[in-house]
TORTIMI-104794 format. One record per atom (N, C-alpha, C, O, CB): y, z, x; residue in one letter. Coordinates in pm, whole numbers, plus 32768, in hexadecimal, padded with zeros to 4 digits. Glycine has a CB too. Layout:
TORTIMI-104794
YZXA
...
//
This chain:
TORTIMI-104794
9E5198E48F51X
9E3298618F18X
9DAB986B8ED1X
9D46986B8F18X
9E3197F18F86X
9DA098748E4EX
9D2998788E15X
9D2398228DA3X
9CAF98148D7AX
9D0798F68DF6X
9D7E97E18D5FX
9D7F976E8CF4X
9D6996D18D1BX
9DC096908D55X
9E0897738CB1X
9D1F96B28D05X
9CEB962F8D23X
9D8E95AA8D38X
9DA995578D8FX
9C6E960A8C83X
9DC795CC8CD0X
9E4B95878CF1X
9EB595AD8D7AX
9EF395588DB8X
9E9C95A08C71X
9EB6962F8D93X
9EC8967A8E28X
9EA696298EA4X
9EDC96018F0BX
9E6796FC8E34X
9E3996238E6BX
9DA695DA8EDFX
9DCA95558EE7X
9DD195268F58X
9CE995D88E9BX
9DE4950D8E86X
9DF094838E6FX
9E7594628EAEX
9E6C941A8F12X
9DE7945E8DD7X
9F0494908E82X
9F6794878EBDX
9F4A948F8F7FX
9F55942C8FC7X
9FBC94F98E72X
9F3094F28FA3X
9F2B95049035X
9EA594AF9069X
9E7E94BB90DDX
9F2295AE905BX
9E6C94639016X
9E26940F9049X
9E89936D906BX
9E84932A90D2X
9DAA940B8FE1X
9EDC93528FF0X
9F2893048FE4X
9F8392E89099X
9F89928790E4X
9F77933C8F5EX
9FBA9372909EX
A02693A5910AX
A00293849183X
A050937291E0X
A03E94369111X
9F1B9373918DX
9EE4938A9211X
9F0D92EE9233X
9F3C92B89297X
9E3393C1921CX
9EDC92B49199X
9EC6921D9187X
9F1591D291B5X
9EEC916C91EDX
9EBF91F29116X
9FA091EC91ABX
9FF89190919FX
A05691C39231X
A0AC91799262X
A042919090FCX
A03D92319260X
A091928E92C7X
A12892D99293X
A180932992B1X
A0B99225934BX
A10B92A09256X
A1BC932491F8X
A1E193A49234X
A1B194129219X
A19A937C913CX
A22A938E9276X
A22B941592E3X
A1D794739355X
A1E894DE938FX
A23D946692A1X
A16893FE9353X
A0FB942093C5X
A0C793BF93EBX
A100935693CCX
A090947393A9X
A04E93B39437X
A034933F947EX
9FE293139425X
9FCA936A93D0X
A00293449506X
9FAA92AB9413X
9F6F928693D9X
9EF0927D93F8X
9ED3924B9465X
9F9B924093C1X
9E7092B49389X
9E0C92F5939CX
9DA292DD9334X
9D85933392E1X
9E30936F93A8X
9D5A924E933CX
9D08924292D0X
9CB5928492CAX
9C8692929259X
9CDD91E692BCX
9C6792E0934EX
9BE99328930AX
9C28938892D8X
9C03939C9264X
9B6F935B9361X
9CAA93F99312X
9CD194639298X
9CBB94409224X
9C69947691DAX
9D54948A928CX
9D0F93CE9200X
9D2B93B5917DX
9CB4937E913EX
9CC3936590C6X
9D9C935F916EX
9C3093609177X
9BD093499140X
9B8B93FF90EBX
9B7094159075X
9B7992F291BFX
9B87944F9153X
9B7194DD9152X
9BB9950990A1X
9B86952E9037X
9BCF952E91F3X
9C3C94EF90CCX
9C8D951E904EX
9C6294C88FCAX
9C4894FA8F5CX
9D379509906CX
9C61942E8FEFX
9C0D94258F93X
9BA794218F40X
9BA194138EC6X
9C1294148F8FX
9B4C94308FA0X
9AE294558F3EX
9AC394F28F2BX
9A5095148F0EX
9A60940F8F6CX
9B4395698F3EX
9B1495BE8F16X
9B7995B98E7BX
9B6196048E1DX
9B1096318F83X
9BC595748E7CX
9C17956B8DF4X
9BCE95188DA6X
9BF495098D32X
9CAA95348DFCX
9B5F94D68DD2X
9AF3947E8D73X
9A9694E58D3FX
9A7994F38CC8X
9A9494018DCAX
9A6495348DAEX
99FE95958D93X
9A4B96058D23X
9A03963D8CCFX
99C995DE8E2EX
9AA696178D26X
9B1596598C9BX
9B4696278C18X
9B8D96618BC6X
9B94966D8CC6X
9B02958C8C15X
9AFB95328BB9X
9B6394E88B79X
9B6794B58B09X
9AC395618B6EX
9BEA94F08C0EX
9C3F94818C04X
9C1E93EC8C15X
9C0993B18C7FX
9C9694998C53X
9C1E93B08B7FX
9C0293058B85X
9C2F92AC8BF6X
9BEF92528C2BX
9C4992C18B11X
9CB892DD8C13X
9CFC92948C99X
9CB992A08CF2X
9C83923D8D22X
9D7692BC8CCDX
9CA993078D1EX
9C4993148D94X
9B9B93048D86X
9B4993248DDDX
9C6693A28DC8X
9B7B92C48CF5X
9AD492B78D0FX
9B0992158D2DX
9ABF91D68D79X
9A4292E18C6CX
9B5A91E58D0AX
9B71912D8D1AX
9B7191498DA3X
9B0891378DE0X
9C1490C78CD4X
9BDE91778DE6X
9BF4917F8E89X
9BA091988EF5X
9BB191768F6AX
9C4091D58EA3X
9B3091E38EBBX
9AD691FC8F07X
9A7791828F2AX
9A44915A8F92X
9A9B92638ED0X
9A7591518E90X
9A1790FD8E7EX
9A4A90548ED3X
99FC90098F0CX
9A0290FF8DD1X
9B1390378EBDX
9B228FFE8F1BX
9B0E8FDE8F91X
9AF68F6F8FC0X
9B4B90048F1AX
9B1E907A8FE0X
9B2690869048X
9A7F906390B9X
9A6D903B912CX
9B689109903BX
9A2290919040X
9976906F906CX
996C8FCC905AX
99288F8290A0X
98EB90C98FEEX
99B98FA68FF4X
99B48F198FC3X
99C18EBD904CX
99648E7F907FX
9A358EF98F4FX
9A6C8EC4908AX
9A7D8E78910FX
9A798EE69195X
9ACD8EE191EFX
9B188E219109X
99FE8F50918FX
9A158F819201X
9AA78F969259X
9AC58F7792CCX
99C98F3B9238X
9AF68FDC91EAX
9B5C900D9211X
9B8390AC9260X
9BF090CC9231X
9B8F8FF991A8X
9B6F90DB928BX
9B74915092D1X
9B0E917292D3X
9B0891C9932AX
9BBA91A992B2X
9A7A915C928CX
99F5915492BEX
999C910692C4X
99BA9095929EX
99C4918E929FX
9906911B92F5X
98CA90A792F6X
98F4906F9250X
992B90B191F7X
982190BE9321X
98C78FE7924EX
98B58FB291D3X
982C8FBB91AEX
97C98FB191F6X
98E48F3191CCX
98348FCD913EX
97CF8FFB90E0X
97B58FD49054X
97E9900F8FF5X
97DF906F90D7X
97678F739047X
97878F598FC3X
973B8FAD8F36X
973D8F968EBDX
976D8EC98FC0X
96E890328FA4X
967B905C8F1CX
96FC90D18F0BX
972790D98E98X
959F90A58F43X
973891258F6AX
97A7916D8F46X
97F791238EE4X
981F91588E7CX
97F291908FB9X
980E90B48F01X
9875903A8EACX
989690838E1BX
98E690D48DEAX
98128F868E87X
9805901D8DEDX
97CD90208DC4X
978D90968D49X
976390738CDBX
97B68FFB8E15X
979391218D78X
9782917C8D20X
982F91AE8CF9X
985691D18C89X
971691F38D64X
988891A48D7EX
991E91AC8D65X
995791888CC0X
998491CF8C67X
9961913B8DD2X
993890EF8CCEX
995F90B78C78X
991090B68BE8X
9948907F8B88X
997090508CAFX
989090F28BD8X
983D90EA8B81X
987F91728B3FX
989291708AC6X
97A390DE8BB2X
98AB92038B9BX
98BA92588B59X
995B92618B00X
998492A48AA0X
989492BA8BB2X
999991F68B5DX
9A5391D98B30X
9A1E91A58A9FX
9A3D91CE8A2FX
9ACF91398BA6X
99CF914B8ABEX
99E290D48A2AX
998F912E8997X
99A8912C891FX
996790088A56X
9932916C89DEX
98D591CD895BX
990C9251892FX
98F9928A88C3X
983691FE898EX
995B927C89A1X
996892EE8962X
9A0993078911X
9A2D933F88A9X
9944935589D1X
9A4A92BF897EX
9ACE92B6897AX
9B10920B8937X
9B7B91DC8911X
9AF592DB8A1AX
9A9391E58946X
9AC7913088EDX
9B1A911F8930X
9B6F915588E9X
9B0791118844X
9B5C90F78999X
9BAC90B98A09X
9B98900C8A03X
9B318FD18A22X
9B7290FF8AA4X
9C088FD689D8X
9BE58F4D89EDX
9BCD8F208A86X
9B768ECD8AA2X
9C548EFC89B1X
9C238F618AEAX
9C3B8F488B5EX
9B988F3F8BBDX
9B6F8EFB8C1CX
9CA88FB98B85X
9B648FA28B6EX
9AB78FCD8BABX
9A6F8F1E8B5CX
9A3F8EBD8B97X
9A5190AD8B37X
9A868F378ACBX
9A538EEC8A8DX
9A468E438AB4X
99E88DF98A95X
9A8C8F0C8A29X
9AEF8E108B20X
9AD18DA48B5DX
9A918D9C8BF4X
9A688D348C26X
9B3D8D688B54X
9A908E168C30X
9A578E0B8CA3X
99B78E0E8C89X
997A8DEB8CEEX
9A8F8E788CFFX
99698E2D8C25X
98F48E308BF4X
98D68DAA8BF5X
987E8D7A8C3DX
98E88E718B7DX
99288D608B98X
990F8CF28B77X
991F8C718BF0X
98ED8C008BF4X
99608CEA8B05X
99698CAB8C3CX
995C8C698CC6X
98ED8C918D0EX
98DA8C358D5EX
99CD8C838D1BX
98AC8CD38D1BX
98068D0C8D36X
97AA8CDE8D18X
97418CD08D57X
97DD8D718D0BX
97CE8CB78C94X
97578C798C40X
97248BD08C7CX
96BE8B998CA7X
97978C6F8B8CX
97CE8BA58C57X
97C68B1B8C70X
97A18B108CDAX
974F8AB78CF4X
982A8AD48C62X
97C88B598D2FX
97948B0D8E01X
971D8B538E04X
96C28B0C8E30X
980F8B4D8EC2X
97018BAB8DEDX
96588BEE8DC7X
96638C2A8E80X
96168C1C8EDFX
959C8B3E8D8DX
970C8C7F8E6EX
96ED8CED8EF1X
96C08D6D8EC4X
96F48D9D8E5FX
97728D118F4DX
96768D9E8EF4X
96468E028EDAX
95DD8E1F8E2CX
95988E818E13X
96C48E4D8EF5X
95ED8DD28DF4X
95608DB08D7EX
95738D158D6DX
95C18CBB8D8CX
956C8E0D8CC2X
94F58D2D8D23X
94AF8C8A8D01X
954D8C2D8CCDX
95A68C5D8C87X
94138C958C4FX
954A8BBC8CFAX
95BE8B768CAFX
95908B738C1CX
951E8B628BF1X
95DF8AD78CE9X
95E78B838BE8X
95DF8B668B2BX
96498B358B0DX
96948B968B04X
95D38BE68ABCX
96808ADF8AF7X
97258A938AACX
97238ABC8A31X
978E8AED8A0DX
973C89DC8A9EX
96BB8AB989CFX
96B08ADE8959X
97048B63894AX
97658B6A88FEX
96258AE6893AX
96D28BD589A1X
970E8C548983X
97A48C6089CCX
97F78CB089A2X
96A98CC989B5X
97BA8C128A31X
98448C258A97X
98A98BC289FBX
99148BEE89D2X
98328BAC8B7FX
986B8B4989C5X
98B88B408979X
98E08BA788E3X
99478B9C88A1X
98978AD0896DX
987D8BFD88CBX
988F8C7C8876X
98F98CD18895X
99418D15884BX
981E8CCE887BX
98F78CC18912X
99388D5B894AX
99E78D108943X
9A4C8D468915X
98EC8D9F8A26X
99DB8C888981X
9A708C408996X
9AA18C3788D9X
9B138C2C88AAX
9A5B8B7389FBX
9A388C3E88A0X
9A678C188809X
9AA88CAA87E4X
9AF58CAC8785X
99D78BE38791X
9A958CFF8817X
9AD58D8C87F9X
9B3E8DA8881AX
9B938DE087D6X
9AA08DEB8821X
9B488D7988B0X
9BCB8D6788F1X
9C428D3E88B2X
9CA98D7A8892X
9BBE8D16894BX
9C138CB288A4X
9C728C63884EX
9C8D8C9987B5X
9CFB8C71878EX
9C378BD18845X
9C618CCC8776X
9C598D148705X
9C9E8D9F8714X
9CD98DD586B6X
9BCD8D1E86DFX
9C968DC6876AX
9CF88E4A87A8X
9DA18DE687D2X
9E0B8E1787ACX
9C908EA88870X
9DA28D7E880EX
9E0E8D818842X
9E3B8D2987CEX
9EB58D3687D8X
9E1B8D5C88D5X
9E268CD38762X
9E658C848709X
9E8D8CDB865CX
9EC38CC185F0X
9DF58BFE8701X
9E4E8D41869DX
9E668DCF860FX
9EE48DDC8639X
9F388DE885E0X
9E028E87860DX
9F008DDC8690X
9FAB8E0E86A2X
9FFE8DD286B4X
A06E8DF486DCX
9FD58E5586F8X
9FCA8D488691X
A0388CEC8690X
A05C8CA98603X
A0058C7C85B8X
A0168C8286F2X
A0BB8CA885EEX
A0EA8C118583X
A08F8BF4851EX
A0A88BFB84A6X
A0F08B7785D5X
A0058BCB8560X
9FBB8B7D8521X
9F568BEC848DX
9EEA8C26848AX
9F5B8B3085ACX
9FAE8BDD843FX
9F948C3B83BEX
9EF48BE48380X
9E8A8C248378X
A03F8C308332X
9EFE8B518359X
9EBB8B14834CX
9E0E8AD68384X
9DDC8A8C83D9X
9F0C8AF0834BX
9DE98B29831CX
9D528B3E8350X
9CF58ADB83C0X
9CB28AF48424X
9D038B3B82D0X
9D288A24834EX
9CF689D78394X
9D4189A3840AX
9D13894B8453X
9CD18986834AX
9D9389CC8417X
9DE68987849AX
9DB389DA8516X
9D8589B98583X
9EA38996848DX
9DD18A5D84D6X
9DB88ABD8566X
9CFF8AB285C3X
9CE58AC3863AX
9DD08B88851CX
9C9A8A8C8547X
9C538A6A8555X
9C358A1D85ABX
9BED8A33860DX
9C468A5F8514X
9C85898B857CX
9CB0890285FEX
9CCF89718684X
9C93898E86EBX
9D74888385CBX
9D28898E8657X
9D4E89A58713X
9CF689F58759X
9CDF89D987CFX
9DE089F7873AX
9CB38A6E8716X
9C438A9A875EX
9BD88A448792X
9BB88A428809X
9C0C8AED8718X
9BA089FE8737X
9B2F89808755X
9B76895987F7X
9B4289618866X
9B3888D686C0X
9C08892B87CCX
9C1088CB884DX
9C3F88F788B4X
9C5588B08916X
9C55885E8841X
9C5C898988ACX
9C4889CE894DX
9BB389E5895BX
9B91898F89ACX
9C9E8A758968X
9B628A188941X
9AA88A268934X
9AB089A6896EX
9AC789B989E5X
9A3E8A358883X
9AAA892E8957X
9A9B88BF8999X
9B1188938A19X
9AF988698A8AX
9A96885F8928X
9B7488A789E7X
9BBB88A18A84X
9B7688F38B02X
9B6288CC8B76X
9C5888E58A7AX
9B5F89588ACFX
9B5989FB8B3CX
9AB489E88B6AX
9A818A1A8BCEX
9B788ACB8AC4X
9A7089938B05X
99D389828B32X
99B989078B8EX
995589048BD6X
9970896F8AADX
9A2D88878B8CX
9A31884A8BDFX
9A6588548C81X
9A4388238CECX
9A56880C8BA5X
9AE488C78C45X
9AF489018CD8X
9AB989288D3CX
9ACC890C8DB3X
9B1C89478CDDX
9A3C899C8CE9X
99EA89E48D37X
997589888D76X
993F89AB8DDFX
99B68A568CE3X
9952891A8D38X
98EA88FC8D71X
992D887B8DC8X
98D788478E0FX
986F88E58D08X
99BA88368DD7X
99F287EB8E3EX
99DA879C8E17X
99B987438E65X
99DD87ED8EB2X
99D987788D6DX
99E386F58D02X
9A8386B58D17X
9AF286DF8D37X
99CB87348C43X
9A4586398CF3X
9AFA85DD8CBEX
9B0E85EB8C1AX
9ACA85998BDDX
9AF984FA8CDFX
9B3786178BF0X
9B3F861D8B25X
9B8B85568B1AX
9BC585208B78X
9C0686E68AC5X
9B7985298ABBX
9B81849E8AB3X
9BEF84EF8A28X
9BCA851489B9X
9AD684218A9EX
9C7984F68A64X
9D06851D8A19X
9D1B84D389A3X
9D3885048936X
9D8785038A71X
9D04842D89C4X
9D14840D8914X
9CA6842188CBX
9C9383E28863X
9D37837988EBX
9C69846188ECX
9C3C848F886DX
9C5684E38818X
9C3684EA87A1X
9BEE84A5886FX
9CA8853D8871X
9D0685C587EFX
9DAD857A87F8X
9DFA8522881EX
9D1386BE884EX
9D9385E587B8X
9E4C861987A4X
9E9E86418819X
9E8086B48838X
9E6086A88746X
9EF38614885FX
9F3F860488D3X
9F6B869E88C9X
9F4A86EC8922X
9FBA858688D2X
9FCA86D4883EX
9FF38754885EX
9F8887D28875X
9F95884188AAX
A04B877287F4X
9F14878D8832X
9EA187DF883DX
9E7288118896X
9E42888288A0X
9E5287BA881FX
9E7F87AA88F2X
9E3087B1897AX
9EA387C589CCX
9E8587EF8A3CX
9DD1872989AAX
9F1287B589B9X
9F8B88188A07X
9F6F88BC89D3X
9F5B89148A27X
A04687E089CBX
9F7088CA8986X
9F8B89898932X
9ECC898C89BBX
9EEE899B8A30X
9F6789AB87E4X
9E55898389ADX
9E0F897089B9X
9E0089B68A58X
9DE48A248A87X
9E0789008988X
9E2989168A94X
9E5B89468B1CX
9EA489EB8B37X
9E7E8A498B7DX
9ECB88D58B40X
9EFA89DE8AF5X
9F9F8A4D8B28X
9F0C8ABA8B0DX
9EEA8AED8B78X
A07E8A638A8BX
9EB88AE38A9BX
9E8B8B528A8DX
9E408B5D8B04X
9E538BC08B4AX
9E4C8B658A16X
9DD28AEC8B31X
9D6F8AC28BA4X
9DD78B3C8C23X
9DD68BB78C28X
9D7089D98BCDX
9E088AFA8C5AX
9E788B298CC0X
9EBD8B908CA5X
9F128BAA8CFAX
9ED78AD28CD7X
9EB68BE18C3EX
9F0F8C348C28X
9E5C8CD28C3CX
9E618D3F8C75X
9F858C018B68X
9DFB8C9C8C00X
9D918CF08C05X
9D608D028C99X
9D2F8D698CC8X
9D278CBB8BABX
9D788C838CDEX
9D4D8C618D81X
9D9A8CD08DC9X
9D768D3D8DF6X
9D848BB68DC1X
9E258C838DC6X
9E958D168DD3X
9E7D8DAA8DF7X
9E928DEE8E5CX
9ECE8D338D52X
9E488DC18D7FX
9E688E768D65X
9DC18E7A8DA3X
9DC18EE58DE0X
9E928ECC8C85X
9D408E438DB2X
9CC98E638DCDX
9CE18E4E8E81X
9C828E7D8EC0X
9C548E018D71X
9D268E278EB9X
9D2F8E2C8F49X
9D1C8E9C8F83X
9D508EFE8F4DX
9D9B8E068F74X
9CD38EB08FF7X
9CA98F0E9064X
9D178F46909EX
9CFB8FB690C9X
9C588ED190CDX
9D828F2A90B0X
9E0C8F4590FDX
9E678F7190BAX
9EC78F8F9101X
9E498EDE9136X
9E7B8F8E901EX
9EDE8FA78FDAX
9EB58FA58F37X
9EF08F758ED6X
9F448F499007X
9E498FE38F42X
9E37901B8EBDX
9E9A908D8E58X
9E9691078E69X
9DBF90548ED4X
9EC3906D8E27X
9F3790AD8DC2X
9F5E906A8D3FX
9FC990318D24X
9FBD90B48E0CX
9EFC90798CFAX
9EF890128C68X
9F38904F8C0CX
9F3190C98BFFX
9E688FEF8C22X
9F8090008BBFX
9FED90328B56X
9F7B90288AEAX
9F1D8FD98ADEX
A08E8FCA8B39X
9FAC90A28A96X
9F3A90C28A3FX
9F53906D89C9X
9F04906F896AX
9F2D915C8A1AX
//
């Protein structure tokens, strides 16, 4: 086993128990040596896993560089919203919304490129209004709904929950 994806898979296997017992610090081991080999999957996972103290202590300065090296080196949206969830609750650095909303504006700009939305100014809208959905989330805001667009803030949501999803401590496996 020497390819970081090797590493990553049998980290997956420790994770989840797929034919063995189930073993978050292995699979912590495996993963961060498939991070240290400069599989993106496994710099997010690592960085999950320090995030909610999942098979180790929690850590948010490990977090923290996890996700700094997914999103810079490898541009990972997945790093890119757990950053931005960092920012906003100001675990592990200074709170800044300014920049957690930068980082969510990328997100959304990564996930509305591949959709439908061909149209510059529309796709625009919907990024804005996840950045504002996803910034009210984090900080345990109410968003006052009539003020947007109902489907808006549905598409909005589904992305919210769908990024929440795949960034979980227990079942990280994000569709690329």
């Amino acid at each position: 086993m020497n390819t970081g994806a090797s590493s990553y898979d049998l980290g997956i296997i420790y994770s989840q128990g797929f034919g063995v017992k189930q073993d978050l610090s292995k699979a912590m081991q495996c993963y961060r040596k498939a991070a240290q080999l400069g599989d993106k999957l496994a710099m997010v996972n690592v960085g999950v896993h320090y995030y909610y103290g999942s098979g180790v202590k929690q850590n948010y300065q490990q977090a923290l560089y996890w996700f700094n090296r997914a999103a810079n080196v490898a541009h990972d949206h997945h790093a890119q919203y757990m950053l931005a969830l960092m920012y906003a609750k100001g675990r592990g650095v200074h709170k800044d919304v300014t920049h957690a909303k930068k980082l969510l504006t990328a997100v959304g700009e990564y996930y509305y490129r591949s959709q439908i939305l061909d149209e510059a100014a529309k796709r625009k809208a919907y990024v804005d209004m996840f950045v504002t959905y996803q910034i009210a989330q984090f900080l345990g805001k109410t968003l006052d709904e009539s003020q947007f667009d109902l489907s808006m803030i549905e598409n909005a949501k589904r992305l919210s929950e769908d990024m929440a999803k795949d960034c979980s401590a227990n079942d990280f496996t994000p569709v690329a």
